[in-house]
C-alpha positions in Angstrom: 39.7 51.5 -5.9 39.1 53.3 -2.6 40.9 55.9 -3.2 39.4 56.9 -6.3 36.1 56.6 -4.8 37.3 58.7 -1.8 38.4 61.1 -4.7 35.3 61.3 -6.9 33.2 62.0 -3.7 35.4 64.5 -2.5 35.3 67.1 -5.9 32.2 66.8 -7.0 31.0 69.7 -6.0 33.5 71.2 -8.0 33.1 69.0 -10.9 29.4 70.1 -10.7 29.7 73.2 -10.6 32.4 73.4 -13.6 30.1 71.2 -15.8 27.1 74.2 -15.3 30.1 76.9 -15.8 32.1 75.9 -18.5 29.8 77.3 -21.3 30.6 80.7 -20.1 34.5 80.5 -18.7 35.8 77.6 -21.1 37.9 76.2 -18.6 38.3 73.1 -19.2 39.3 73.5 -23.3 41.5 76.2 -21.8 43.4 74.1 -19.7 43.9 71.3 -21.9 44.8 73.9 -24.9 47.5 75.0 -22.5 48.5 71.5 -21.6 48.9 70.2 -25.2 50.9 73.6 -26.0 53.3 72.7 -23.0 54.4 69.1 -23.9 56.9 70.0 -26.5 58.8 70.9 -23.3 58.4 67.6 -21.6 60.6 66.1 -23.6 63.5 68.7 -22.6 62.7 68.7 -19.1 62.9 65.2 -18.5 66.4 65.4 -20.1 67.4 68.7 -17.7 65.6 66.5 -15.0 63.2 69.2 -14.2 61.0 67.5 -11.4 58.9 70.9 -11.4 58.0 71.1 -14.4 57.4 67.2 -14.9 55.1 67.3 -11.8 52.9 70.1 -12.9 52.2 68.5 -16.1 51.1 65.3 -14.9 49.0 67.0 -12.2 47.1 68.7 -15.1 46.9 65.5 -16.8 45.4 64.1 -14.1 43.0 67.3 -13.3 42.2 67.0 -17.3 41.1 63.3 -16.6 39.2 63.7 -13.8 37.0 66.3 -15.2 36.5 64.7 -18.5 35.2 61.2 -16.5 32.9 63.5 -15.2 32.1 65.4 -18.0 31.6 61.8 -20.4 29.6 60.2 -18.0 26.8 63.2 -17.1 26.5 64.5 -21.0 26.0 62.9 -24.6 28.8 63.7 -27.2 27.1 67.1 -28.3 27.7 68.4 -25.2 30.7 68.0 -24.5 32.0 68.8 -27.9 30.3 72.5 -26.8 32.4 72.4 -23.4 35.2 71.5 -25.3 35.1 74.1 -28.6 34.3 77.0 -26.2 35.2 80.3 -28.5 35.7 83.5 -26.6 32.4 86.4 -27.6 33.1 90.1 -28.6 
């Protein structure tokens, strides 16, 4: 649609310049590591009705699937299994 186009165009930069990043900062792993750790409380909040919590999560859902169209469609599989396993060095 439009919109997504209007969308893609408009990040990236950013998308760019976490796809050269990454390797170092693990970002992206990071963020969906803390995403998949939060869902367990999805469940709950939904039942409290706690719209905060419920928006923030499907805001980094859609962050997370932004980035990862942009990270599947500029490397192979290897790659992004690298940007993906990012391990913290001494």
């Amino acid at each position: 649609s439009a919109d997504l186009k209007l969308l893609e165009e408009a990040t990236i930069s950013v998308c760019k310049s976490l796809v050269e990043k990454n390797p170092r900062t693990g970002n992206l792993g990071s963020l969906i590591k803390v995403f998949l750790s939060r869902t367990k409380e999805l469940k709950i909040s939904a039942e409290c009705q706690n719209h905060l919590f419920i928006w923030q999560a499907h805001n980094a859902l859609f962050i997370i699937c932004c980035l990862l169209k942009v990270f599947i469609s500029r490397m192979s599989e290897e790659e992004l299994q690298l940007h993906l396993t990012y391990e913290e060095k001494a």
